[in-house]
C-alpha positions in Angstrom: 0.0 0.0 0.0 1.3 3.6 -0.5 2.1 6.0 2.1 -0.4 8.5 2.3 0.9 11.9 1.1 -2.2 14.7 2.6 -3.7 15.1 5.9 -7.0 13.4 5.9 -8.6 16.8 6.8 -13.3 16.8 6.4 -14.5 19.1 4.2 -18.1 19.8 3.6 -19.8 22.6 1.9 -22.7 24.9 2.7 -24.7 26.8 0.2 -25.6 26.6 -3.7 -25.0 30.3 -3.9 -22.3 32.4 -2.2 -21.2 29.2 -0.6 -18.8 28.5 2.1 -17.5 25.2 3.6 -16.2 24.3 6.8 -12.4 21.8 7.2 -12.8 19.5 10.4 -8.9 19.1 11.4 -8.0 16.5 13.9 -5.0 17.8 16.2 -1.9 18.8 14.1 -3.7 18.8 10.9 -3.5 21.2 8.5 -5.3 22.8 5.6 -3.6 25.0 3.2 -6.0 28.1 1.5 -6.0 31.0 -0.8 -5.0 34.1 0.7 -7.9 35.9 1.6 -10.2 32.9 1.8 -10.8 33.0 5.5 -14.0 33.8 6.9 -13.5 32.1 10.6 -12.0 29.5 12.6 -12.2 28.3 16.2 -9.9 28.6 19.3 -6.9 26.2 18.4 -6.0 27.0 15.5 -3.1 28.7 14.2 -2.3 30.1 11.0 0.8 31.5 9.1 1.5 32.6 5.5 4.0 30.9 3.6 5.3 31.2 -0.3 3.8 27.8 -1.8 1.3 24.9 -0.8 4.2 23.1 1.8 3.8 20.1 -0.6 7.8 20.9 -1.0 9.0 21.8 2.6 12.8 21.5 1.9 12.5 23.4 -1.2 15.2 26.6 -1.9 14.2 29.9 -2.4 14.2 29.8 -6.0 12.5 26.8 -6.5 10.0 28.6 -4.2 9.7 31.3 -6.5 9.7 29.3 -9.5 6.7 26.8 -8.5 5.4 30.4 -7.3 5.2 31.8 -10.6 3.7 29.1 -11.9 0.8 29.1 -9.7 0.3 32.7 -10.7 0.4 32.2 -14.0 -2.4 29.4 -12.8 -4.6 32.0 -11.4 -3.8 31.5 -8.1 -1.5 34.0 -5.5 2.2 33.8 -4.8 1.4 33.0 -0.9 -0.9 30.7 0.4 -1.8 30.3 4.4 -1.5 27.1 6.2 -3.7 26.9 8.8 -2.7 24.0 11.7 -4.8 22.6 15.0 -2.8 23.3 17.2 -5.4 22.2 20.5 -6.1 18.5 21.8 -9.9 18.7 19.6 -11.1 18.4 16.6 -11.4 22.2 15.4 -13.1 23.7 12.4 -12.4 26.2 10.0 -14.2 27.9 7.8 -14.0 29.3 4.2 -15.6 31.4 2.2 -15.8 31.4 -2.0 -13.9 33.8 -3.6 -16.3 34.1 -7.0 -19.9 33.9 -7.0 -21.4 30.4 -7.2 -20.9 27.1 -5.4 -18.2 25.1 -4.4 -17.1 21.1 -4.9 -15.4 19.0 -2.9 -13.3 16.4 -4.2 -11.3 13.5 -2.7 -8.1 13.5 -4.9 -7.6 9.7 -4.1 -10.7 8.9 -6.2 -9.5 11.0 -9.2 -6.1 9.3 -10.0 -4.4 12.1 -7.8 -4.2 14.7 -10.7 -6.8 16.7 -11.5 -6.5 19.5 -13.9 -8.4 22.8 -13.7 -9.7 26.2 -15.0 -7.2 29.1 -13.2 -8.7 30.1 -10.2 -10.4 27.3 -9.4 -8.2 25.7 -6.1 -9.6 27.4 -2.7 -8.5 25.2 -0.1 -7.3 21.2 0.9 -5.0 19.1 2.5 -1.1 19.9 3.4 0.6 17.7 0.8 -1.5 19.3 -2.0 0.5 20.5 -4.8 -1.3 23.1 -6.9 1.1 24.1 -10.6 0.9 25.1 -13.4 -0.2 22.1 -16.1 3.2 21.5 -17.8 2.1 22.0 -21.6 1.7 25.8 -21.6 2.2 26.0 -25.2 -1.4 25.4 -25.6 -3.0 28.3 -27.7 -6.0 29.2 -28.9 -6.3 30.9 -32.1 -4.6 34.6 -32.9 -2.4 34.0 -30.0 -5.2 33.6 -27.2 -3.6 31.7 -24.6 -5.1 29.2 -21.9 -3.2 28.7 -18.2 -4.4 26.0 -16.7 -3.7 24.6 -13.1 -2.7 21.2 -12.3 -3.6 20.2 -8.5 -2.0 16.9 -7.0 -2.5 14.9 -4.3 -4.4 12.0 -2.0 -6.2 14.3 0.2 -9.5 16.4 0.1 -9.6 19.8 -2.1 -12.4 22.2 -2.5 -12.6 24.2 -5.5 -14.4 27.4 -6.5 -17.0 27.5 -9.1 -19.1 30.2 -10.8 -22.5 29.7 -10.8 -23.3 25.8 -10.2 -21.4 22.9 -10.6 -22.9 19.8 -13.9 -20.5 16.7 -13.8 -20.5 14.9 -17.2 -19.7 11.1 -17.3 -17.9 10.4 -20.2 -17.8 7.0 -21.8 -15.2 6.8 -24.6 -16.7 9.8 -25.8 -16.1 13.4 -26.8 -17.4 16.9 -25.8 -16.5 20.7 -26.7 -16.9 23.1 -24.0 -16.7 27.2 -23.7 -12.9 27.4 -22.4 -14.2 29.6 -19.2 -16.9 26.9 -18.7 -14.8 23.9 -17.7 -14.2 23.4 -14.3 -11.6 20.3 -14.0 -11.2 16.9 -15.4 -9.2 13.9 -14.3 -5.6 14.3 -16.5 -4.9 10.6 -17.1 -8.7 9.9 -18.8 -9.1 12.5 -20.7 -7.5 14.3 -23.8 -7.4 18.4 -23.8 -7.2 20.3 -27.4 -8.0 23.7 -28.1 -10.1 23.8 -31.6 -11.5 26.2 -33.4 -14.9 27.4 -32.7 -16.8 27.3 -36.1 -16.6 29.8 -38.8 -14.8 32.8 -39.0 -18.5 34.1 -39.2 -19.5 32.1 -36.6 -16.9 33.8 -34.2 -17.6 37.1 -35.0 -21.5 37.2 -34.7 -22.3 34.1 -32.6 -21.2 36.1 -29.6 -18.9 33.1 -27.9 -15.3 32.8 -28.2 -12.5 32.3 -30.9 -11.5 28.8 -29.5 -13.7 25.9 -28.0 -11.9 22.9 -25.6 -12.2 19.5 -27.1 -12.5 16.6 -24.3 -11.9 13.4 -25.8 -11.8 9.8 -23.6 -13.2 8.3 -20.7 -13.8 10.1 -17.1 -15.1 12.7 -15.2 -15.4 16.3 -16.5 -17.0 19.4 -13.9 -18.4 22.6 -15.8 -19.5 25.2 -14.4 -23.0 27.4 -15.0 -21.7 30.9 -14.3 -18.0 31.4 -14.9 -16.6 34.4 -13.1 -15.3 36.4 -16.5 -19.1 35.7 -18.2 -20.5 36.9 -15.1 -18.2 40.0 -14.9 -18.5 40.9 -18.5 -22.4 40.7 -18.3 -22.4 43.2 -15.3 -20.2 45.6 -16.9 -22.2 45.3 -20.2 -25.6 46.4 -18.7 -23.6 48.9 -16.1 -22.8 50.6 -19.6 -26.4 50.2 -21.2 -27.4 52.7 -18.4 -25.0 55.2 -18.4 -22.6 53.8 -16.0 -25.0 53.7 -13.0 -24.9 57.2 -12.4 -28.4 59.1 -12.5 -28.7 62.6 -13.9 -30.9 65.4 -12.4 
């Protein structure tokens, strides 16, 4: 049997909209987070903010700021905050979502240990986590348009943000194409990721959706989500200029 990597920390979620969920830690657990994720925790616990998940605790400084950059590039921050029980209890801690929408837990042990996800998506799990950038970068869309994706690793329990809701689609040695913002995560060692070209030039320009569409080819698990964060923005914005920037005249 392998040696267990994570903390087997409990997550469980609250909400379908504006969600939060709460991390049951057993004494000397720990859960890693976004930075600015917090919304409380109980007596016991200490927290510190460190540069990278701690999956690499002996790393150097520039390896630091390497994997670093790669997160950002990922969507997520530079620091992250590891949060410990330091008490004799079990304490809880709870998080908040950092987009609009709901959130999914997932046990990383069920999906292979790799997952790969949309950039922003990671908000919180287990120390031993590694959350990176997925290694093909070169990925493009068309005229240029690039896609970041992030690549989280690991045994343990994550939760990750999504906008809107959260639709999981079974795939059975089949293929889907999905708006790039749209997709969630999918399980890297079942399925196939290519960037293709959505329709007609025509298409493209009066259709209203993007230049490129993801193509997911094989057979596993894919998450979408309903309301992704740069749709949502971009609709807000629209109507805040269809009446005059909010402001009222008199």
């Amino acid at each position: 049997m392998n040696k267990k990597v994570c903390h087997e920390i409990e997550i469980e979620t609250f909400g379908e909209v504006m969600s939060h969920c709460k991390v049951t830690l057993d004494p000397g657990e720990v859960v890693i987070a976004e930075a600015g994720a917090l919304m409380a925790h109980d007596e016991g616990i200490e927290y510190k903010t460190v540069m990278g998940d701690g999956s690499e605790p002996n790393t150097g400084i520039f390896r630091s700021l390497f994997n670093g950059a790669a997160r950002m590039l990922s969507g997520e921050t530079l620091f992250m905050t590891h949060f410990t029980n330091v008490s004799d209890k079990r304490r809880d801690v709870y998080f908040s979502a950092t987009v609009p929408g709901s959130m999914a837990v997932i046990d990383m042990g069920s999906f292979n240990g790799s997952l790969i996800c949309n950039k922003n998506s990671f908000l919180c799990g287990a120390l031993g986590t590694k959350i990176g950038l997925k290694s093909d970068i070169s990925i493009r869309g068309l005229f240029g348009e690039s896609f970041f994706l992030q690549r989280i690793e690991g045994d343990g329990n994550v939760c990750l943000n999504a906008g809107g809701g959260v639709f999981m689609r079974q795939l059975n040695n089949e293929t889907i194409f999905v708006d790039n913002s749209s997709l969630l995560a999918y399980v890297e060692d079942d399925i196939e990721y290519e960037v293709v070209q959505n329709g007609s030039l025509k298409s493209m320009l009066f259709s209203g959706e993007g230049l490129s569409l993801v193509k997911l080819s094989g057979t596993g698990v894919v998450l979408l989500q309903t309301m992704p964060f740069d749709r949502f923005a971009m609709s807000t914005w629209n109507e805040i200029r269809k009446n005059g920037g909010g402001v009222s005249s008199s």
